[in-house]
N, C-alpha and C positions, 0 to 999 in steps of 0.2 A: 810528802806522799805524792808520787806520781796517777792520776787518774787519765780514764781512756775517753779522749775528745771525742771520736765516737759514741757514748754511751748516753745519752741524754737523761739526766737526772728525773725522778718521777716527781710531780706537783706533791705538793704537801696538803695533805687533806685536813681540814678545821674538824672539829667536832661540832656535832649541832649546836649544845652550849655555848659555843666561842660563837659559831653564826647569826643565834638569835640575840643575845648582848652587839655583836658588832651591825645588825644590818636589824634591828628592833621597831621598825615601820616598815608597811609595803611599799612607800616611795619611796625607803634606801633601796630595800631588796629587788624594787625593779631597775633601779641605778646600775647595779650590781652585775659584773660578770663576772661569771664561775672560771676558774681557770684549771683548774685540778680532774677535770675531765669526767666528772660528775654533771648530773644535772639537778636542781632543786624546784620544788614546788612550795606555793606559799598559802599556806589554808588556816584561816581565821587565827592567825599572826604566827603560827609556826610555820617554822621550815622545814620541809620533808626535801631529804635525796633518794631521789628517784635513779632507775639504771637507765641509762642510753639503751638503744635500740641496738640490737645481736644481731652478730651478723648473717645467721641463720635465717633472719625477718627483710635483707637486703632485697631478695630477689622478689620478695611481695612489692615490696615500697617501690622498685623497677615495675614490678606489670603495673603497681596502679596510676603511675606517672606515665608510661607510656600511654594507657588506656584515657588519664586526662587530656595528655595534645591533639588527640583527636577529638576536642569538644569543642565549642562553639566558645564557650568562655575563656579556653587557653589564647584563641584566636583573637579576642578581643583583652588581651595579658592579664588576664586575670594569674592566679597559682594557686597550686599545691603544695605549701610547703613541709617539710619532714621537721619535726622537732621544733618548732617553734613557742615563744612564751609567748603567753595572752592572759592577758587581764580580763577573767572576765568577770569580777565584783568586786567592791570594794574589799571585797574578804577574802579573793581568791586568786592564785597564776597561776594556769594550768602549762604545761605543756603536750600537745596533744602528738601521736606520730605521726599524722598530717594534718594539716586544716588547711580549708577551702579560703580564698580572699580574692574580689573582683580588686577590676584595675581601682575605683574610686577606694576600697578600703586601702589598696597599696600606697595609694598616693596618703591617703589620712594616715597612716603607720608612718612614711617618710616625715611628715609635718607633727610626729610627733603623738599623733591621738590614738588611741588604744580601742582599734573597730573589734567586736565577734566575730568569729570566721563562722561559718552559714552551713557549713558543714567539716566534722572533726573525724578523722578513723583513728581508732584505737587498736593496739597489737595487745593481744592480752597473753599473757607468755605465765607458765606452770607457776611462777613466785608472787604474781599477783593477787593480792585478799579481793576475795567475792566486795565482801564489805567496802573497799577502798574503789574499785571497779564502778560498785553501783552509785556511790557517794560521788564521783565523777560523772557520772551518765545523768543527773539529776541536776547538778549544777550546771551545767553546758546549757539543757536544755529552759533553766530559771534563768541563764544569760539571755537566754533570743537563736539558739544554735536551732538551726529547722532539723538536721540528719545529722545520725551520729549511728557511724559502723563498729560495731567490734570486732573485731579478727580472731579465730582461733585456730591456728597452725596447725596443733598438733590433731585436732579433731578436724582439719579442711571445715568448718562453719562460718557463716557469716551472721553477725545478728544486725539485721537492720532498723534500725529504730526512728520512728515520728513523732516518738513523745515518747514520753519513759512506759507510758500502759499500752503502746501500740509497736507491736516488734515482730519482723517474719524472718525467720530461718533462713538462710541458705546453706546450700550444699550441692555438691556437682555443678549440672546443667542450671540451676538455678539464678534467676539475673538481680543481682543485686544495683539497684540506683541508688540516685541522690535526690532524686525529684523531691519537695520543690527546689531544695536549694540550686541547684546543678542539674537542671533536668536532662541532657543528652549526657551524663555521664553515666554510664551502667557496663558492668561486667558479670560474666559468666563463674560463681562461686568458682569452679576448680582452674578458673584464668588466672586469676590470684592467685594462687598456690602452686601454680607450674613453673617449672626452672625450665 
């Protein structure tokens, strides 16, 4: 059988079953990288696959990256990074579509220790369960997370949260921060959402 070099064969994806038998501790599962082009989450010893971030959701993750280098903490290297896993309990590895890390946690990530980011944004996209949403919002904030944004595209909202019972809306004109965590970061609700 002749095949087209060109074509790049697709990863072969596990089933959860095969997952949690092969990688059945959170110290394999954080060992562990995905190659199949998926991403997984690990919540009180199940594996959940989660969807990568659409590329619909690019040109937000652009305005909020851009609107980060102009803060005081980019400047002293701290990041914003897209996608990233984080431990943040013994019971749990989130991946959030951004989270915040000073240069000292970057450095403790290099050396191997598994810091909180201090502030998480979340894109919440039409397939996401309420339930699954708020069960993330609640744990972020039982790790030490100070801010944590939800995104919603299709409705341009922002929900900005300082504990799970303390949240303000945005939309349009409205300025959404990070304070404490990232206090000169703030953008204008429909900045986020402009192409």
């Amino acid at each position: 059988m002749i095949t087209n070099p060109s074509v790049t064969p697709k990863p072969h994806r596990l089933s959860i079953a095969t997952l949690q038998k092969r990688f059945n501790t959170i110290e394999k599962f954080v060992q562990w990288t995905p190659n199949d082009g998926y991403k997984y989450e690990w919540v009180n010893g199940d594996i959940e696959r989660i969807n990568a971030m659409q590329n619909t959701e690019r040109h937000i993750v652009d305005n909020l990256s851009r609107c980060f280098t102009q803060t005081n903490a980019y400047n002293l290297l701290a990041s914003l990074l897209p996608e990233t896993r984080c431990l943040i309990s013994p019971y749990q590895v989130r991946i959030p579509d951004l989270a915040y890390f000073t240069r000292q946690q970057m450095v403790e990530s290099a050396n191997g220790n598994e810091p909180i980011p201090m502030f998480v944004i979340e894109i919440i996209s039409a397939n996401d369960s309420i339930n699954a949403v708020n069960q993330k919002l609640k744990e972020y904030f039982d790790a030490g997370v100070q801010v944590v944004w939800h995104i919603f595209p299709q409705q341009q909202l922002v929900y900005v949260y300082k504990s799970v019972k303390n949240v303000f809306i945005a939309s349009d004109d409205d300025m959404c921060t990070a304070q404490p965590a990232l206090p000169d970061f703030s953008i204008k609700a429909k900045d986020i959402f402009s192409i």
